[in-house]
Backbone as a printed PyTorch tensor [residue, N CA C, xyz], in Angstrom:
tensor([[[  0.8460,  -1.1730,   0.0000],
         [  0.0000,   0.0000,   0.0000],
         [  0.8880,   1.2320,   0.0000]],

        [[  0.4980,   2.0870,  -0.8030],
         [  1.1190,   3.4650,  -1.2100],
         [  1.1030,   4.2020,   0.1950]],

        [[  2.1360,   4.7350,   0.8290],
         [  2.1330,   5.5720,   1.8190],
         [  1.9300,   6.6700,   1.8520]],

        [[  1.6580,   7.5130,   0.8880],
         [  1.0910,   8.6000,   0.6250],
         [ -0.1500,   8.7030,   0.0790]],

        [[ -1.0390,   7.7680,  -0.4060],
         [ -2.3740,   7.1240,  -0.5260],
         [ -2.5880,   7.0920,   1.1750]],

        [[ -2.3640,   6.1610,   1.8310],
         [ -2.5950,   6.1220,   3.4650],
         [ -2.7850,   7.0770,   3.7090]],

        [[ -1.8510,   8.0670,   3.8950],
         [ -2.3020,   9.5240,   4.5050],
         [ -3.3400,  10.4480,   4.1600]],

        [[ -4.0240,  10.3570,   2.7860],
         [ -5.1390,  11.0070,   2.5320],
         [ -6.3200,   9.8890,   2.8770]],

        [[ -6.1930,   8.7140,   3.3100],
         [ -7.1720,   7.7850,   3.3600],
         [ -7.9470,   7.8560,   4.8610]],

        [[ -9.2880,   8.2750,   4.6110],
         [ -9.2270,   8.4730,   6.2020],
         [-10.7730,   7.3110,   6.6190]],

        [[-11.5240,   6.3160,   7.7420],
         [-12.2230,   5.7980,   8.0790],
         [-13.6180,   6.6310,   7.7660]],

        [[-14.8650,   6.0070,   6.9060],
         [-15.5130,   7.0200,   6.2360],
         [-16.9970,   7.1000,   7.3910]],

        [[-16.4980,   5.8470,   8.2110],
         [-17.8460,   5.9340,   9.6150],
         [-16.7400,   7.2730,  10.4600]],

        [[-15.7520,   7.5520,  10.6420],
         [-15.4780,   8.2880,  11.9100],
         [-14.5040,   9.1690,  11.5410]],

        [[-14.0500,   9.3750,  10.4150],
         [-13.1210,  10.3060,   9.7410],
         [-11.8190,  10.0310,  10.3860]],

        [[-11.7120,   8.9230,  11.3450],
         [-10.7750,   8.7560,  11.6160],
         [ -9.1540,   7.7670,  11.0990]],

        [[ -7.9190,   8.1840,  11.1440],
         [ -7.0910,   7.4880,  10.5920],
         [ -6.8960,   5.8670,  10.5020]],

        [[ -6.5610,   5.4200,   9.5500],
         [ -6.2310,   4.4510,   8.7890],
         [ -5.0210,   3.4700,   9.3910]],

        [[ -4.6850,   1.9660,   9.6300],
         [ -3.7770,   1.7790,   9.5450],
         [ -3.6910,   0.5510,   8.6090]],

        [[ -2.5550,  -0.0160,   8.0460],
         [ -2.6650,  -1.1310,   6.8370],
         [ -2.1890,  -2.5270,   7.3240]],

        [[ -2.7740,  -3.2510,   7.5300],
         [ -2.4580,  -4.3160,   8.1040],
         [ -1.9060,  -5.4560,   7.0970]],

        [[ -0.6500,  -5.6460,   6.2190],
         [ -0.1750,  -6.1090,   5.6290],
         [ -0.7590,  -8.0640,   5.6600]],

        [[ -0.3650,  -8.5330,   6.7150],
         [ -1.0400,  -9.9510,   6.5610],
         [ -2.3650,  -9.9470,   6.2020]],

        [[ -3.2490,  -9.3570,   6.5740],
         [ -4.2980,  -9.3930,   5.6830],
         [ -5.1480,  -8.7220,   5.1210]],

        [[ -4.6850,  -8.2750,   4.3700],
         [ -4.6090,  -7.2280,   3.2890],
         [ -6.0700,  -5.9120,   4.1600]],

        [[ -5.8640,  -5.5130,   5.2850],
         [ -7.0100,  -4.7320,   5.4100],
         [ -6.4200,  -3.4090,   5.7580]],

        [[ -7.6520,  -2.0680,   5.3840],
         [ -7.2800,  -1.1380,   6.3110],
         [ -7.6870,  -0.7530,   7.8150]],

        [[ -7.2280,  -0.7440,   8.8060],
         [ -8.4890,  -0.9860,   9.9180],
         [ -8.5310,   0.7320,  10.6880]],

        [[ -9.5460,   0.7060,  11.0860],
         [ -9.9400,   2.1060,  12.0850],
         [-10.4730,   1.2270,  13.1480]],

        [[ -9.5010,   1.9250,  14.1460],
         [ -9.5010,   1.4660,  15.5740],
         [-10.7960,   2.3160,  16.2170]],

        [[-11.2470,   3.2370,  15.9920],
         [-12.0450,   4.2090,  16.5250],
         [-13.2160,   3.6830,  16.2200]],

        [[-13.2230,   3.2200,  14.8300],
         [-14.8470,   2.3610,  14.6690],
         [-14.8590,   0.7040,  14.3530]],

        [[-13.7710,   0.0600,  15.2370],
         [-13.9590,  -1.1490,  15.2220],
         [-13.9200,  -1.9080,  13.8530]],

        [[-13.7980,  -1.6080,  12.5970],
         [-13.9670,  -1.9700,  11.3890],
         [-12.4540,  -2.3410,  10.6630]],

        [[-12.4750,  -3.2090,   9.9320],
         [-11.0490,  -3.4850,   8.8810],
         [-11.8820,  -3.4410,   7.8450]],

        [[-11.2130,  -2.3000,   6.5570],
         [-11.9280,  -2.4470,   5.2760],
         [-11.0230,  -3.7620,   4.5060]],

        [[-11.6300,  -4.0290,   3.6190],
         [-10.8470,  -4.7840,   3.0200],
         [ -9.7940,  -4.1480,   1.8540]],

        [[ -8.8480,  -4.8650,   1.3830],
         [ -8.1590,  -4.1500,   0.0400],
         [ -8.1410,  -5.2370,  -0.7290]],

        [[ -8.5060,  -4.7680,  -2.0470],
         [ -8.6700,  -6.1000,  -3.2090],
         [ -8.2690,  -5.7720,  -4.0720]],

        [[ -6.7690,  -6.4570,  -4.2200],
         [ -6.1320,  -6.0480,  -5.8930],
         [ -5.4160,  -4.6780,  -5.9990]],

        [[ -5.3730,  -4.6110,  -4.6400],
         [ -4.6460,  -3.2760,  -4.2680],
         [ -5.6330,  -1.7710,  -4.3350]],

        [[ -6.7740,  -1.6660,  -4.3440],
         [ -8.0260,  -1.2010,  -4.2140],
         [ -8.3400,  -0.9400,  -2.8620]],

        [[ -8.1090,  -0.3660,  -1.8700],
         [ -9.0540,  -0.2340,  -0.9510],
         [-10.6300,  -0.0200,  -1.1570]],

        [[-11.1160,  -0.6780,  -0.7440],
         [-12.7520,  -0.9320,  -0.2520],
         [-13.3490,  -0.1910,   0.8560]],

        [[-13.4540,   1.0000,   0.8640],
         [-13.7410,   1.9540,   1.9870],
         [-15.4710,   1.6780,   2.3720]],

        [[-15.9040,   0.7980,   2.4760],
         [-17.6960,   0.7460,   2.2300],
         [-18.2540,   0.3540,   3.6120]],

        [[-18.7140,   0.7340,   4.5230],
         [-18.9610,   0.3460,   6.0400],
         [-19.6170,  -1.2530,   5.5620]],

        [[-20.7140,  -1.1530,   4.9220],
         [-20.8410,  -2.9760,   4.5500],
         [-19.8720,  -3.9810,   3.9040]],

        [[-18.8890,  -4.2810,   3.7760],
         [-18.0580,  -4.4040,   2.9830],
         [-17.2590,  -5.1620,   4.6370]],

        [[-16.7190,  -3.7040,   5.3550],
         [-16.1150,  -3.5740,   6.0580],
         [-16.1580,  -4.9800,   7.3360]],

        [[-15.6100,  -5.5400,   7.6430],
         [-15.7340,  -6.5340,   9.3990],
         [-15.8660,  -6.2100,  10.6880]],

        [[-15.6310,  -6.1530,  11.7400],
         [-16.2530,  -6.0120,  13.1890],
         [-14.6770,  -6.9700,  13.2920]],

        [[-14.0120,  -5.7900,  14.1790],
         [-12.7120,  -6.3350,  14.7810],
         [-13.1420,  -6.3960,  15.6160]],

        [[-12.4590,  -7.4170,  16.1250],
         [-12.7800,  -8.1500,  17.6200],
         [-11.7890,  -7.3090,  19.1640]],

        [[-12.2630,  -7.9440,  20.3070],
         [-11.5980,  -7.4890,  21.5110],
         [-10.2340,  -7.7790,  21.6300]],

        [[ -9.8360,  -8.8330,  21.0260],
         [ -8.4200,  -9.4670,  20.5950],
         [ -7.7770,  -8.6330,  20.2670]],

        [[ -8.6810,  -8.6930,  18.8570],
         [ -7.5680,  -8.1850,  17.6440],
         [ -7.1480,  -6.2040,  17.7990]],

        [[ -8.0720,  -5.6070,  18.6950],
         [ -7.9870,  -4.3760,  19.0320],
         [ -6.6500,  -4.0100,  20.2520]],

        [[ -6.9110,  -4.8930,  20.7970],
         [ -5.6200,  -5.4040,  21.7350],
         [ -4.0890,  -5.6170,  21.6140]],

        [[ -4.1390,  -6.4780,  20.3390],
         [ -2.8650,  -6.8520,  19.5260],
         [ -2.3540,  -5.8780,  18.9220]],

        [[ -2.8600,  -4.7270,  18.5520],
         [ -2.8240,  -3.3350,  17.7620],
         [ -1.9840,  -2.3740,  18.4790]],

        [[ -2.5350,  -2.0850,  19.8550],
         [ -2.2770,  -1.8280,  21.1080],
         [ -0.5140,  -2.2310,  21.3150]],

        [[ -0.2980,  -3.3040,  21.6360],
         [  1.2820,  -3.7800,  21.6050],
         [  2.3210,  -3.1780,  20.8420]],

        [[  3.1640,  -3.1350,  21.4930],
         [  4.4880,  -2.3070,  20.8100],
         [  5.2800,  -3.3200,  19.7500]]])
């Protein structure tokens, strides 16, 4: 994912920032619980589209 794409890319439920989660291929916003998907190198910004990160996986994010 383009790193200067990232920075204009912002979570379209909370306007909040983006991060790219390389293993699987998502963008996630921690603020609204969601990983969009990326397909084909496409981000998929669509709240339906989007998953429900878990208590885990919000956690693991968290870690240094």
């Amino acid at each position: 994912m383009d790193t200067r794409l990232l920075e204009l890319l912002v979570c379209p439920v909370t306007k909040g920032p983006l991060t790219y989660k390389h293993e699987t291929q998502e963008l996630v916003s921690r603020s609204a619980r969601l990983a969009y998907p990326v397909r084909d190198g496409i981000p998929v910004l669509l709240e339906n589209e989007a998953r429900v990160l878990t208590d885990a996986e919000l956690e693991e994010g968290r870690q240094p």
